[in-house]
Structures are given as structure tokens and as C-alpha cells.
C-alpha positions as CSV (number, residue, x, y, z in Angstrom):
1,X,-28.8,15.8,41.7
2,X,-25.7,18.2,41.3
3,X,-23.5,18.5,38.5
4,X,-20.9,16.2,39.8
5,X,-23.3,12.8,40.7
6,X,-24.7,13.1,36.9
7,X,-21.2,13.2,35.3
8,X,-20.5,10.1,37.0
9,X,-23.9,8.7,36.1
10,X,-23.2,9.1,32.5
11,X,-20.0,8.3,32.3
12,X,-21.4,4.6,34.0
13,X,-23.3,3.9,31.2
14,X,-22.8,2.9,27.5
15,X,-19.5,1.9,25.7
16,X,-17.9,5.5,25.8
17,X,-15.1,5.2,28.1
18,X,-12.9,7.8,29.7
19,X,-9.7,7.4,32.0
20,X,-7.8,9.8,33.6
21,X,-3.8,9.2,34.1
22,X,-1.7,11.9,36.7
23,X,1.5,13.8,35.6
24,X,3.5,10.4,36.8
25,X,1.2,8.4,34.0
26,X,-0.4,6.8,37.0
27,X,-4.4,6.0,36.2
28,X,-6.2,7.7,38.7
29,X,-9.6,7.6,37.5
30,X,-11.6,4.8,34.7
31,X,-15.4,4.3,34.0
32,X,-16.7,0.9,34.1
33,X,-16.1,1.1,29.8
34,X,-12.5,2.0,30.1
35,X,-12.0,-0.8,32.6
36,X,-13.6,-3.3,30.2
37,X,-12.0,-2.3,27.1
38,X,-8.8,-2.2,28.5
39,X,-9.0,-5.6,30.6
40,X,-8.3,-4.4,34.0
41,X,-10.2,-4.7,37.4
42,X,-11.3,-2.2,39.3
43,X,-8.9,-0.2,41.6
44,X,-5.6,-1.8,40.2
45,X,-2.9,-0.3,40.2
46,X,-2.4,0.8,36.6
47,X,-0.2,3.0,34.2
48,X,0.1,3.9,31.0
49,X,3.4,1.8,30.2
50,X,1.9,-1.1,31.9
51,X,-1.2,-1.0,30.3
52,X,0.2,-1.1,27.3
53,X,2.9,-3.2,28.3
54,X,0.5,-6.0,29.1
55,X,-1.8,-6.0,25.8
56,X,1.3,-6.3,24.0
57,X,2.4,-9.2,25.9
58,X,-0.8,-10.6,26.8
59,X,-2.7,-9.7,23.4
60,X,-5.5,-8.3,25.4
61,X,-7.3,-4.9,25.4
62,X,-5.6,-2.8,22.9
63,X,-4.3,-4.4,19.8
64,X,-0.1,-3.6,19.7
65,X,1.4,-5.2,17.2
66,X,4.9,-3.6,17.7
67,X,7.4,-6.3,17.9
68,X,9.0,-4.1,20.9
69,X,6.4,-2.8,23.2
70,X,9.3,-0.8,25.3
71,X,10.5,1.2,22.5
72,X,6.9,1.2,21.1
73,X,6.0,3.1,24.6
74,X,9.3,5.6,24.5
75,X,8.0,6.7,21.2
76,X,4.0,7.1,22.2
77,X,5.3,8.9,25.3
78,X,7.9,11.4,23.1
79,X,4.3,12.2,21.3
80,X,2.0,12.4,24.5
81,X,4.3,14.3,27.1
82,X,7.7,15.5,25.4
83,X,6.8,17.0,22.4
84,X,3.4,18.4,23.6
85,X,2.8,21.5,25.7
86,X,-0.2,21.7,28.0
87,X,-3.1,22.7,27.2
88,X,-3.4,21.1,24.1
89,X,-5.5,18.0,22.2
90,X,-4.9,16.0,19.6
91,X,-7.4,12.7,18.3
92,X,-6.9,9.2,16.6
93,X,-8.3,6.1,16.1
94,X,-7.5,2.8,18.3
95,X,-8.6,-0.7,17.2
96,X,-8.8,-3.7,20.5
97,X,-8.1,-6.9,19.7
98,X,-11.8,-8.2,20.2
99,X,-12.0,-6.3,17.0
100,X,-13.8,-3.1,17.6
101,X,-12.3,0.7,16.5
102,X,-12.8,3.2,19.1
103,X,-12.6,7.2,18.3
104,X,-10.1,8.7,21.1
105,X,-9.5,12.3,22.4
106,X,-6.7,12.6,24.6
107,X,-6.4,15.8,26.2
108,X,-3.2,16.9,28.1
109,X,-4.4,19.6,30.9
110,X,-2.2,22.2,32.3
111,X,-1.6,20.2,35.4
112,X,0.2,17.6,32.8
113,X,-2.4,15.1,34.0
114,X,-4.1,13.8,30.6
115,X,-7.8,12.9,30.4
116,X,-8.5,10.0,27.3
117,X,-12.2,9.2,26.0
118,X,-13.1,6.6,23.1
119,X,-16.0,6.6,21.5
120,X,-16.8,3.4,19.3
121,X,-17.0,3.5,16.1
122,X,-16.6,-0.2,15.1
123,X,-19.8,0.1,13.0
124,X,-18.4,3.2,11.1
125,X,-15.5,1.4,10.5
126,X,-17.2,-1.5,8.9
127,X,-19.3,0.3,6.7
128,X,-15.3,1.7,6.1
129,X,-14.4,-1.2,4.9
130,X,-17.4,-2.3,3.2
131,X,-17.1,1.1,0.9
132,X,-13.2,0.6,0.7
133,X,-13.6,-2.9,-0.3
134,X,-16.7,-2.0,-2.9
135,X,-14.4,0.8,-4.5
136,X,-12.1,-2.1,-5.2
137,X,-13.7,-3.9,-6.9
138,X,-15.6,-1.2,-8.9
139,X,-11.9,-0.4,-9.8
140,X,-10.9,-4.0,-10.7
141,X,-14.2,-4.4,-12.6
142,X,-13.7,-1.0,-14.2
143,X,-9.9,-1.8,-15.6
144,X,-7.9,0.7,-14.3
145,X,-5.1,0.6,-11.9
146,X,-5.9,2.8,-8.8
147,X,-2.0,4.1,-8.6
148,X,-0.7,4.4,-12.5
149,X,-4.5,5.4,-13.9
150,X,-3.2,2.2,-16.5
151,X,-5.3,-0.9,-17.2
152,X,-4.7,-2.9,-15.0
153,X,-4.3,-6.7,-15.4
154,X,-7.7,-7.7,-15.9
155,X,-8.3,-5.3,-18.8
156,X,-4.7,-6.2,-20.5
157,X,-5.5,-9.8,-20.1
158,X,-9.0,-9.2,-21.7
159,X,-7.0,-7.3,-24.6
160,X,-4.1,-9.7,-24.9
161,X,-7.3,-12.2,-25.6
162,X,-8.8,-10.3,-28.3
163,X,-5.2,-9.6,-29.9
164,X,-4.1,-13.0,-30.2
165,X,-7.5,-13.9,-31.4
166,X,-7.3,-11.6,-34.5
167,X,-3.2,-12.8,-34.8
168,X,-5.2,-16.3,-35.6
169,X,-7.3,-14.9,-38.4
170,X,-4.6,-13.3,-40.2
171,X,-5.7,-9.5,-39.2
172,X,-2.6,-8.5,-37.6
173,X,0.6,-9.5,-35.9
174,X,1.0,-9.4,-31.7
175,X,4.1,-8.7,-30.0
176,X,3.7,-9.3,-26.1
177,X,6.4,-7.6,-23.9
178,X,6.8,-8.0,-20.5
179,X,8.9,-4.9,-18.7
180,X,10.0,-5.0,-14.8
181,X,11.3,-1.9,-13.2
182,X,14.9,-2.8,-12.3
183,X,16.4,-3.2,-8.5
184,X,12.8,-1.3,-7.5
185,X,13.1,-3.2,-4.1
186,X,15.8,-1.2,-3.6
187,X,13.8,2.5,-4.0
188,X,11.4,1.4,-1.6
189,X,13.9,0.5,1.3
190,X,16.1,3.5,0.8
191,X,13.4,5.9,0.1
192,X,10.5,4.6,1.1
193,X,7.4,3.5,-0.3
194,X,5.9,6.9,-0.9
195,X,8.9,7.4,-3.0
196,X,8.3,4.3,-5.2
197,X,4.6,4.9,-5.7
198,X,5.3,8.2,-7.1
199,X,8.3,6.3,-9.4
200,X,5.7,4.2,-10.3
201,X,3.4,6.8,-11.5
202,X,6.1,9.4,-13.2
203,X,7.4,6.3,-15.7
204,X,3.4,5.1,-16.1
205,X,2.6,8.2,-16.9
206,X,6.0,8.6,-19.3
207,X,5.1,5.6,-21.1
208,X,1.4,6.2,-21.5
209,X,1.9,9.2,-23.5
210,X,5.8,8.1,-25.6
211,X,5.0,4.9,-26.6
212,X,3.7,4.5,-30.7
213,X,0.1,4.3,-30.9
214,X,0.8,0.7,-31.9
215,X,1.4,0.2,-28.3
216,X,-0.8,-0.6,-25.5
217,X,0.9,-0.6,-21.6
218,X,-0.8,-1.8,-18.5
219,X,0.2,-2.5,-14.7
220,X,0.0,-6.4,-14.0
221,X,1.0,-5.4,-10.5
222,X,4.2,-4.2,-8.3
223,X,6.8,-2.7,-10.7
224,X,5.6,-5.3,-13.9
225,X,4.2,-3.8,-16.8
226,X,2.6,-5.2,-19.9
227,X,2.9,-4.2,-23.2
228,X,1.0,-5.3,-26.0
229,X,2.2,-4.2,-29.6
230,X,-0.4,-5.1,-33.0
231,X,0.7,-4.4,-36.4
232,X,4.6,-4.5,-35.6
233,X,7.4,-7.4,-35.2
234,X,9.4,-8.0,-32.5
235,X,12.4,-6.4,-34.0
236,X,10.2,-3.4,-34.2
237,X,9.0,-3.5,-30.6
238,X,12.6,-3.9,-29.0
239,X,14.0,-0.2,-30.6
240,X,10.4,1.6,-29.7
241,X,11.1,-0.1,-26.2
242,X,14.8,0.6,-26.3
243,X,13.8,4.3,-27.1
244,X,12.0,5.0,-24.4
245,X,14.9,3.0,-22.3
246,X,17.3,5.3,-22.6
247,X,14.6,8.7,-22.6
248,X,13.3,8.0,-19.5
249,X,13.2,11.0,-17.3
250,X,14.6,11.5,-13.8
251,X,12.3,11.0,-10.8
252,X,12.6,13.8,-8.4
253,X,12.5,12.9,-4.5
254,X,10.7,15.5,-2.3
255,X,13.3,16.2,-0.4
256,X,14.9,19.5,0.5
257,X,18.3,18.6,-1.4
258,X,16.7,18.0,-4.9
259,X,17.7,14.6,-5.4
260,X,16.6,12.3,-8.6
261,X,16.0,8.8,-8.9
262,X,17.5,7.1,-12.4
263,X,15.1,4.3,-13.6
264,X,16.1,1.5,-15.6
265,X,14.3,-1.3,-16.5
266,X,14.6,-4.9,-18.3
267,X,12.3,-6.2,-20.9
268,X,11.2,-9.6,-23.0
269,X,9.5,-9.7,-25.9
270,X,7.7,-12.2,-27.6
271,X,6.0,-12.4,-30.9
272,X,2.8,-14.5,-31.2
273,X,2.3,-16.9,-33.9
274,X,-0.9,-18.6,-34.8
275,X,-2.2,-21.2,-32.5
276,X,-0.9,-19.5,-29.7
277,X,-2.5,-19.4,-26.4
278,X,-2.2,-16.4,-23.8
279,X,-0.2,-18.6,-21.5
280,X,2.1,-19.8,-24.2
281,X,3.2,-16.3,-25.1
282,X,3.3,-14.7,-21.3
283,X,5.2,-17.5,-21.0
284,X,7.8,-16.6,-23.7
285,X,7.8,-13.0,-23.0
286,X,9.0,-14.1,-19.0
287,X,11.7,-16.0,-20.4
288,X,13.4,-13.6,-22.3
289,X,12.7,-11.1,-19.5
290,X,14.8,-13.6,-17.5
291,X,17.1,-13.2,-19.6
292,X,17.5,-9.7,-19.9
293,X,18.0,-9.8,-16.2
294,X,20.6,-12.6,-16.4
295,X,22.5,-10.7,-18.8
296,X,22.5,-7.3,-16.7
297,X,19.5,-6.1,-16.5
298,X,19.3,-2.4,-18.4
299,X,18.1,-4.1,-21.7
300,X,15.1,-6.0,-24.0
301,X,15.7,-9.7,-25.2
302,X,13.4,-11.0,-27.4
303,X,12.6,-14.6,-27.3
304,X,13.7,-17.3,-30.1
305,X,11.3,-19.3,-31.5
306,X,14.2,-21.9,-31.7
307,X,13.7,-21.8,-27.5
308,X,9.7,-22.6,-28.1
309,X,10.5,-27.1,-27.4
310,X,11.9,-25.7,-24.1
311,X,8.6,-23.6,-22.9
């Protein structure tokens, strides 16, 4: 057997596929794997945009969630053929619809024509998974928010518990406040979500080491922070919070022109009394956060216990 017969014999066996497009995108050559991971039948008339064109539209073969599969193609191509210069390789995975995750090698050859082979690696990317998803919930069990390094809602929860527990037998006072980054929706869009992640983490990190030792701050999720105050009233709680209002530092952006983000943020506060549940004073500390927000965001309100009838 030469050299050319067993390349073909191995390429005809197995999940590994491997096509072959010319310098027109036209698919010249497929194994018997490409063909069935791609949906097509043998010698039909295939290229690149159509291939892609058709999973898209057919949601078959490769999974395309682009909501245009025409500018989804001019962009893949600008990566594959306009930017690249021959020879040169570059590799990334793929998932199909039928839900496995193949490892892909596209080489562009001198000739322009370009030569792509998968390798599947659905297992891999279970087991992937399966580690990502045990991480999180070694995380979740552990307390601590994977972004901020904070406690995350589980451990505040757990310490709001404990706080209001001793509020009942006389040991201390509890003063629950609950603080939401202000117009944050609006970092994310215009900067992006990179840039908000690293917002997130500069003020965490700001308020983890400013606030009084009295105070204990946690990530409940998205841009809402809890913050749990023992031994202190209200009154107390709103100038330690309105301190670090006005401190907080600027963000920078990494971007080439040095620019800053300015953070704000609105905050209620509620102070626990005895025979309070966790629910009854969440739920006090959201209402005078609504009303911090109602009144113009930028500031702490601290609820009334006249309001309590209402709650």
C-alpha cells in the first residue's frame, strides 16, 4: 500500500474529520466524518458560506447562533482569508448542534486553499463542565464571591442570621444596609462588561478595606451589595456609608486615553429591632433603597419605623 491509499484509509475511519475548501471557498475534498458532522451528502456541491449558511438556517451541523448568518460569514471570512497570510494556522473549538465539541485546525496553505480537521472532544468538554460546575459550587459552599473575593450571598445571609439572633438577646444592635451601584447598566453597554467586572472589583475591594471594623460587606449578586453593621445605629451607619460615598476612588479604563469611570451609588438602611425576622428587615432596607433612588440616586435613606404597617 503506498503512502497515498493509507491516508485515505485513515482518514475513512473514526470521528476525526478533515475537509479541504479551494482558493474560491469551494469544498473540494471531505472524509466520510466531515460529511456527517456537517450534514451534507456525498459529492454536493458545497462551500464554506453555504455550509454555514444552511446550519444557521436549518439548525443542522454546526451550531450558529448569530442572528445574521450573512454578516456572521463576512466577519469569519475577514478572519480566515483577509487578515491571514499563507502559510499560516491558527486552532479553536466548534460545538454541533447534536451537542458534541470538536477541536479544529484550520490551516491556510500557500495555494490559499485551506485544509480543516476536528478532532472530538465532547468527552473533554464534559468532564469541562463537570469541573467548572464542581468549582462552583465549592465556591458557593465556601462563601466567597468568585469576582469581588467578598462573601457572597449565602455567607451574608448565614451572618445576617446570627446578627439578628443576638439583636434578640440584647447583645448588640444590627443595622442592615442594602447598597446598589448606580446607572451600572449603563458601564456595561458603553464600556463593556470587562469594564464593569473590574468596577465591580476596584469599589469591593475599596470598601473591604475603608469601611469601620463594625462593618461587614458582601456581594448578593450583579452590582448589590450587603452591609451588615453590629454595635452601631442607623444614624451611625448612614455618615460611615456616606463617607465612603463621596471617597470613592476613580476607576480607570484600559484604554490608551486614560479615561476614569466616577462611581456612585444609592443606599437603605434599616435598623433591626427585636422580633425581627431576616425577611422583615431586607425588606425594610429595599425600601429605603427605593427611595434613595426615587429621590436621585447618589445618597442613603434610612427607613422609618413609622413606614413598618406599610412593609
Amino acid at each position: 500500500m503506498d503512502l497515498r491509499l493509507a491516508l485515505q484509509g485513515s482518514l475513512s475511519v473514526g470521528d476525526a474529520f478533515i475537509g479541504v475548501y479551494d482558493d474560491r471557498d469551494f469544498l473540494r475534498y471531505a472524509n466520510d466524518a466531515f460529511l456527517r458532522a456537517f450534514e451534507l451528502q456525498a459529492g454536493e456541491v458545497a462551500t464554506f458560506s453555504s455550509i454555514i449558511r444552511d446550519a444557521a438556517r436549518q439548525k443542522k451541523g454546526v451550531r450558529i447562533e448569530a442572528g445574521d448568518p450573512l454578516g456572521f460569514i463576512a466577519d469569519v471570512q475577514v478572519r480566515r482569508r483577509l487578515l491571514a497570510h499563507p502559510p499560516r494556522q491558527r486552532t479553536f473549538p466548534v460545538d454541533f448542534v447534536d451537542g458534541r465539541w470538536f477541536w479544529c485546525t484550520e490551516t491556510l496553505l500557500v495555494n490559499r486553499w485551506i485544509v480543516l480537521s476536528g478532532t472530538d472532544i465532547t468527552l473533554l468538554k464534559t468532564t469541562e463542565r463537570q469541573l467548572e460546575g464542581e468549582r462552583d459550587r465549592a465556591l458557593l459552599m465556601s462563601g466567597v464571591d468568585e469576582l469581588t473575593g467578598l462573601p457572597n450571598r449565602r455567607s451574608a445571609l448565614a451572618r445576617l442570621d446570627k446578627l439578628l439572633t443576638r439583636a434578640v438577646a440584647g447583645d448588640a444592635s444590627c443595622c442592615v444596609g442594602l447598597l446598589d451601584l448606580d446607572r451600572f447598566k449603563a458601564i456595561n453597554d458603553t464600556h463593556g462588561h470587562a469594564a464593569g467586572d473590574a468596577a465591580l472589583c476596584q469599589f469591593a475591594r475599596y470598601c473591604a478595606t475603608s469601611l469601620m471594623r463594625q462593618a461587614f460587606i458582601s456581594r448578593l449578586g450583579g452590582e448589590e451589595f450587603l452591609i451588615l453593621f453590629h454595635g452601631i445605629s442607623s444614624q451611625e451607619a448612614k455618615v460611615e456609608l456616606e463617607r465612603i460615598l463621596s471617597s470613592i476612588p476613580l476607576i480607570p479604563l484600559a484604554k490608551p486615553s486614560g479615561a476614569t469611570l466616577k462611581l456612585s451609588f444609592s443606599a437603605g438602611l434599616a435598623e433591626a429591632r427585636s422580633g425581627d425576622w431576616r425577611e422583615d428587615v431586607l425588606s425594610q432596607a429595599d425600601k429605603a433603597l427605593y427611595a434613595a433612588k426615587q429621590a436621585g440616586r447618589g445618597r442613603i435613606e434610612i427607613f422609618q419605623p413609622s413606614a413598618r404597617e406599610s412593609v
